[in-house]
Each structure stands twice: as C-alpha cells, then as structure tokens.
MDAnalysis code that builds the backbone (N, CA, C; Angstrom):
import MDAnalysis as mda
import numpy as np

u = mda.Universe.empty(321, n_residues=107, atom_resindex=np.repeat(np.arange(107), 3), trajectory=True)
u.add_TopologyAttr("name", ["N", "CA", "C"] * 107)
u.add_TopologyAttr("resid", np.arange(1, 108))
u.add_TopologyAttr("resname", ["UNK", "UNK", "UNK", "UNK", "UNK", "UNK", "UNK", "UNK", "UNK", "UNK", "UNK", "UNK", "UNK", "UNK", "UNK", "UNK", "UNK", "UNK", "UNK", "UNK", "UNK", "UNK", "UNK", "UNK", "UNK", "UNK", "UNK", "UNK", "UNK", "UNK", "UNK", "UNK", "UNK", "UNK", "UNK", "UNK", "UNK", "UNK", "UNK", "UNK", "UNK", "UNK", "UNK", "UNK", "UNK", "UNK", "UNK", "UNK", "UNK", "UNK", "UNK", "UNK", "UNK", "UNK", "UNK", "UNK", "UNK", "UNK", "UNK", "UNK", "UNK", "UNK", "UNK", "UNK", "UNK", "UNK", "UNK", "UNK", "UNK", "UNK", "UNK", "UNK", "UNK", "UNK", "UNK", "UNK", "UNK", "UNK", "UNK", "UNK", "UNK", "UNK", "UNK", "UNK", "UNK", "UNK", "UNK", "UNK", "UNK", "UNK", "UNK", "UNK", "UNK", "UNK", "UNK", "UNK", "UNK", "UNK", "UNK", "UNK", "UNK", "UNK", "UNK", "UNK", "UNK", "UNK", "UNK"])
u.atoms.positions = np.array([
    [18.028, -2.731, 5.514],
    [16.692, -2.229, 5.815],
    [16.721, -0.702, 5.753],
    [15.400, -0.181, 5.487],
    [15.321, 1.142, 4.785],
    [14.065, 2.013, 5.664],
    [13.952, 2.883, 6.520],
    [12.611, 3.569, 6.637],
    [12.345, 4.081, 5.656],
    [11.037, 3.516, 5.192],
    [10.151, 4.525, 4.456],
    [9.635, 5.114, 4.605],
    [8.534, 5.163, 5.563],
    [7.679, 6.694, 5.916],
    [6.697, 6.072, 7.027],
    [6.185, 6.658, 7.839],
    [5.436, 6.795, 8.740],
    [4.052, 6.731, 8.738],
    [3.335, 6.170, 9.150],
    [1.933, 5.573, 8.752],
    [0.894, 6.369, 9.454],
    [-0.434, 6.957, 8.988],
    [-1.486, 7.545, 10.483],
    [-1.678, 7.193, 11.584],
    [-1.729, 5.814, 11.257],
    [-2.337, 4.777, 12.238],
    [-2.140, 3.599, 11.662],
    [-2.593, 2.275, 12.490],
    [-2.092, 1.207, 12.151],
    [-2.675, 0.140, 11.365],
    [-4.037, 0.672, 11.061],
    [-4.761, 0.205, 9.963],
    [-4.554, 0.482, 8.428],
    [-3.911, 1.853, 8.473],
    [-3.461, 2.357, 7.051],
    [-2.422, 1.601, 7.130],
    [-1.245, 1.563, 8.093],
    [-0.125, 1.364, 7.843],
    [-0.099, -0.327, 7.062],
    [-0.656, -1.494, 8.121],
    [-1.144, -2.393, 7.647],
    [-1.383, -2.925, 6.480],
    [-2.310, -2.078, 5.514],
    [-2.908, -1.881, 4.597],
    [-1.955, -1.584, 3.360],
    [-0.934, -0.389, 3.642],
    [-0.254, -0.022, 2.990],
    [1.213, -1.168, 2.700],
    [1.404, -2.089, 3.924],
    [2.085, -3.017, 3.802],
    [1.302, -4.312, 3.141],
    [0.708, -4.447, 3.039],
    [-0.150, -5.677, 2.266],
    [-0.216, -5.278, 0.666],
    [-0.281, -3.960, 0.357],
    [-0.486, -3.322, -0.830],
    [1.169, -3.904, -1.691],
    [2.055, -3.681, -0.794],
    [3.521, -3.357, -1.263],
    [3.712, -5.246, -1.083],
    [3.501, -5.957, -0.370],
    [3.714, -7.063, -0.325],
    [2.670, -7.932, -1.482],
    [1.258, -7.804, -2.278],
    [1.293, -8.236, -3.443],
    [2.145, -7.765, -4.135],
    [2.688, -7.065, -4.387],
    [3.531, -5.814, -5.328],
    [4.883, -6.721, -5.490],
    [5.187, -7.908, -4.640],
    [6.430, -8.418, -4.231],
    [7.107, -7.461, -3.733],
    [7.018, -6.823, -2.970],
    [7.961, -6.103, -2.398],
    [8.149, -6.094, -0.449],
    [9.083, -6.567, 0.163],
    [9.757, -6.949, 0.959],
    [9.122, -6.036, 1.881],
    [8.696, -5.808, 3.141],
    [8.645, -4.796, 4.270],
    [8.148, -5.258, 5.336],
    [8.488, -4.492, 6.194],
    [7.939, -4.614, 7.707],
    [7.463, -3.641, 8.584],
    [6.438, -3.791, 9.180],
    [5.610, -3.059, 9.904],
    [6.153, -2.434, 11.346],
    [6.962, -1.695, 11.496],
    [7.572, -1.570, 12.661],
    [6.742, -0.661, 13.802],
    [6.658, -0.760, 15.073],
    [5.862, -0.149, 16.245],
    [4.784, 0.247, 16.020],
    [4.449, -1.639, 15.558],
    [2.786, -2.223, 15.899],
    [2.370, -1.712, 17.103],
    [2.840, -1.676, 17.876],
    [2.257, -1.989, 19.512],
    [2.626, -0.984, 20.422],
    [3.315, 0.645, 20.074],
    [3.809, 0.765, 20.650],
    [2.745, 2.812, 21.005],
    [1.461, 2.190, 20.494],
    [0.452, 3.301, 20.652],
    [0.158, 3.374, 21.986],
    [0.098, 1.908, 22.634],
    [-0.287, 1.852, 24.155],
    [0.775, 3.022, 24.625],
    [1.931, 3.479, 24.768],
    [2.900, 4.125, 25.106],
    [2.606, 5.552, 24.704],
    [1.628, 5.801, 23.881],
    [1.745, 7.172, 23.949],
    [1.016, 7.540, 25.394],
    [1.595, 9.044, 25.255],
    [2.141, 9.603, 26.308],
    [3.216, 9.966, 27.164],
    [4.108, 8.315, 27.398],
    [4.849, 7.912, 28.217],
    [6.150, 8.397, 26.604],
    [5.815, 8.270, 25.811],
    [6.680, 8.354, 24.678],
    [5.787, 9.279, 23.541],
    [7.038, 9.929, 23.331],
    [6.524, 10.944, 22.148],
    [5.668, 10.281, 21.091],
    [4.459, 11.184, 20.635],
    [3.514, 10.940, 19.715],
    [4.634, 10.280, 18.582],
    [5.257, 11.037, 18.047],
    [6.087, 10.942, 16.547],
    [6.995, 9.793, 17.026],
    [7.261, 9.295, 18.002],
    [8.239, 8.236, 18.089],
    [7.411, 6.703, 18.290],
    [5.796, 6.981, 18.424],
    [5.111, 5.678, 18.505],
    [4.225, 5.524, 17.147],
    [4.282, 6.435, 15.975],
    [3.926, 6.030, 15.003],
    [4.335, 4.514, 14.636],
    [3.184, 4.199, 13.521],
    [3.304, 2.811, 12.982],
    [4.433, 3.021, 11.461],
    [5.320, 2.770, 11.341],
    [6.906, 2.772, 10.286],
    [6.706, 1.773, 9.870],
    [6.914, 1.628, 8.305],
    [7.113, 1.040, 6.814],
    [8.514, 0.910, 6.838],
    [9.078, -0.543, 7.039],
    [10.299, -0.286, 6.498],
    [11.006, -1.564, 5.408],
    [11.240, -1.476, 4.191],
    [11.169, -1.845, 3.336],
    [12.743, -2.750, 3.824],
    [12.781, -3.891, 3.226],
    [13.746, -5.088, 3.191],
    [14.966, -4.555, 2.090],
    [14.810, -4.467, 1.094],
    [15.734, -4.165, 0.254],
    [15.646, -2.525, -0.683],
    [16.523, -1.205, -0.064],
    [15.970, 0.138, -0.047],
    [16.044, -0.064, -1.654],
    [16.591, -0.501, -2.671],
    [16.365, -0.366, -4.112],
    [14.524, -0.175, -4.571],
    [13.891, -0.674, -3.811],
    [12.502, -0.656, -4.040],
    [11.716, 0.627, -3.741],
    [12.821, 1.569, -2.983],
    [12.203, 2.744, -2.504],
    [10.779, 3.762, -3.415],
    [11.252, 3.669, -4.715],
    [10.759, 4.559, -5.540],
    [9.730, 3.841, -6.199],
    [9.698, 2.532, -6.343],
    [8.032, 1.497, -6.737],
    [7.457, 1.730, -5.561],
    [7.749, 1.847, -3.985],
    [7.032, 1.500, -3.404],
    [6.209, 2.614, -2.856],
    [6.860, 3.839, -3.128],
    [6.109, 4.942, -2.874],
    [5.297, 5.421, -3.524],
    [5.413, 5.176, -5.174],
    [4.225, 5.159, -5.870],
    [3.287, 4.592, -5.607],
    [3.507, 2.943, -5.195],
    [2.316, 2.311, -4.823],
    [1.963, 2.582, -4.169],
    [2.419, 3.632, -2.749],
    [1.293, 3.780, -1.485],
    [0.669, 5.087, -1.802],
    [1.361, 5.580, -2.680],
    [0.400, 6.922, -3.315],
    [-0.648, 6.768, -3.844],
    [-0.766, 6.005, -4.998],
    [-2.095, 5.051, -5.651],
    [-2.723, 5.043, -4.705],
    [-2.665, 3.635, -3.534],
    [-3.171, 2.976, -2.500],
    [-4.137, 4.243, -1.767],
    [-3.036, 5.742, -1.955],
    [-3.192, 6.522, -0.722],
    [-4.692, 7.332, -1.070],
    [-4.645, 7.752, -2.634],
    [-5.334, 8.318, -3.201],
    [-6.230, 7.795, -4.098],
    [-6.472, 6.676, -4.892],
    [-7.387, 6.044, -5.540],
    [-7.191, 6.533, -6.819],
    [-7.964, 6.509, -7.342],
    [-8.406, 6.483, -9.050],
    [-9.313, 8.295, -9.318],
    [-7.728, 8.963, -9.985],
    [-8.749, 10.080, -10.217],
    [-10.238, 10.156, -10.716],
    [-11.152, 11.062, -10.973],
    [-12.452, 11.494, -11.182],
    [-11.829, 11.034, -12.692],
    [-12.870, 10.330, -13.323],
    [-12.870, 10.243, -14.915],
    [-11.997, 9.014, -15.119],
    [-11.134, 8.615, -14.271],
    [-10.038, 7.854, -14.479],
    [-10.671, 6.322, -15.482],
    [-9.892, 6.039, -16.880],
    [-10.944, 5.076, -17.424],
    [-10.845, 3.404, -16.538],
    [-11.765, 2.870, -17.490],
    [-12.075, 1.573, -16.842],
    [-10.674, 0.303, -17.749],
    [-10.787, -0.605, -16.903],
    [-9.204, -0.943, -17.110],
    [-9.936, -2.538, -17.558],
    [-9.065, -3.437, -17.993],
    [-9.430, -4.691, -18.514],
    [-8.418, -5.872, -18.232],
    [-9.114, -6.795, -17.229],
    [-8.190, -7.528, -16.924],
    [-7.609, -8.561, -18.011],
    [-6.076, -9.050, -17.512],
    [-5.676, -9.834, -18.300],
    [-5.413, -11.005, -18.409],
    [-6.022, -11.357, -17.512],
    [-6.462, -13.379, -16.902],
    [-7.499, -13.505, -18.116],
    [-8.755, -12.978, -17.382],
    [-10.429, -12.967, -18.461],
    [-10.821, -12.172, -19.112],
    [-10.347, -11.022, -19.167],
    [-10.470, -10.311, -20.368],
    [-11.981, -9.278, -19.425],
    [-12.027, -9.597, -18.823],
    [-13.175, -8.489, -18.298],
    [-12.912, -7.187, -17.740],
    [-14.262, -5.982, -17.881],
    [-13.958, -4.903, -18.207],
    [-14.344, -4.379, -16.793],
    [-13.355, -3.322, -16.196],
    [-13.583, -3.037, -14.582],
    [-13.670, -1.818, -14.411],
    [-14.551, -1.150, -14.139],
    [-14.186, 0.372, -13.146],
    [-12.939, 0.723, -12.218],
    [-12.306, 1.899, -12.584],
    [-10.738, 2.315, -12.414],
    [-10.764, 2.160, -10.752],
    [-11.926, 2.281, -10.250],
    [-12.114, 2.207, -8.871],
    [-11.492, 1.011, -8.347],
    [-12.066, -0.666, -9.015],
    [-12.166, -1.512, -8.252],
    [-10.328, -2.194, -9.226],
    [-9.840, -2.770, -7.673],
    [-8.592, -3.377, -8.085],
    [-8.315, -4.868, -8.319],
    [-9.590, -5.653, -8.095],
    [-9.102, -6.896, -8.470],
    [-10.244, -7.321, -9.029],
    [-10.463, -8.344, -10.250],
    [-11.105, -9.000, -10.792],
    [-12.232, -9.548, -10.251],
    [-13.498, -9.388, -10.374],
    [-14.737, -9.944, -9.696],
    [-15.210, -11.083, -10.303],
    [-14.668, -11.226, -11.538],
    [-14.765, -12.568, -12.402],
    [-13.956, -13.380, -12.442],
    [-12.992, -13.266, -11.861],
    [-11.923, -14.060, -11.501],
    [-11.055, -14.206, -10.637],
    [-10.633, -12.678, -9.951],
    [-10.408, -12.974, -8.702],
    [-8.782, -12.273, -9.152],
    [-8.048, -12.029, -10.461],
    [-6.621, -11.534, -11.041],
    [-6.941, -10.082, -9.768],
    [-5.893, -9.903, -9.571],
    [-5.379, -8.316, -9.006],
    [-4.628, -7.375, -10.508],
    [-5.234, -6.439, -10.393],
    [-5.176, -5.035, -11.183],
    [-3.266, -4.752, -10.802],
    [-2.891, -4.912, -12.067],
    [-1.172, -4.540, -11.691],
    [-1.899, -2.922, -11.018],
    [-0.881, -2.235, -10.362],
    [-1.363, -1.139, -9.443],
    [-0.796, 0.123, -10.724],
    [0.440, -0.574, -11.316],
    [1.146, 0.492, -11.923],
    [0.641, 0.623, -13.651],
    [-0.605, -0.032, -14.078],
    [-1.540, 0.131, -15.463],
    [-2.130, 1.313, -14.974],
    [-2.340, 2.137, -16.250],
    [-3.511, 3.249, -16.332],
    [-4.610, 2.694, -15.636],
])
C-alpha cells in the first residue's frame, strides 16, 4: 500500500476514489471519519488519504485525479463514443445513449 495524496474533504476524496476505481485501479479511502476529531487532532493529520493497493499505479492514477480535478479545457473537442458511435461534449464523461464511460485518458 502506497499514500497518494490527501483529499479537501471527503466528498472530493470519495469521488476521486470512485474515479480511480472505474479506471480499475485498487484504493482506499483512509480517515473517513476522523473530521469529528478535528481539533482534538491536527487539521493535516484528519484529512481524508487516497491510498492506492498496488503503488505501480501511482502515475495513471494521478493523472486521472488531475482530469477528474480539473475537467475539460475551454475549446477542448467533442469526443465519440465507442460502444454507439455517438458524438459527446468534452465536458460530459459517459454516454447518454448508452450509458459506455469516456476512457478518462482519450483526447
């Protein structure tokens, strides 16, 4: 097991683990629960932690939460899925005609 990085809060963090887990990639959400404690425990020690199952994944998985983190530049083109062949705004990540998820790592 590997720390990866430290989350805002526990909705991003969440989020950012669901992202990496379609992705197939292994992780766990570490000190879910442990916000009630701030105070009693340092801010930086009750963050919500990403920590990935097998560290070889380190460098897919940080791209993906970068994507995740930042979205689809201004202009970014429209992408075409490859289940149905339908044509999507760079914005949206999964198929509305079918329901395929947008590989994260296509233009």
């Amino acid at each position: 097991m590997m720390k990866l990085m430290r989350a805002p809060n526990l909705l991003i963090g969440q989020h950012w683990i669901n992202v990496l887990a379609t992705a197939g990639i292994a992780c766990e959400l570490h000190n879910r629960y442990l916000n009630g404690a701030l105070g009693e425990i340092p801010a930086d020690q009750c963050a919500p932690e990403l920590w990935l199952v097998d560290e070889r994944d380190e460098v897919i998985a940080r791209k993906l939460i970068d994507v995740a983190a930042h979205g689809p530049s201004a202009g970014s083109p429209s992408w075409r899925c490859a289940q149905c062949g339908e044509t999507l705004e760079a914005q949206f990540t999964v198929c509305w005609q079918c329901g395929t998820a947008r590989n994260p790592l296509d233009g």
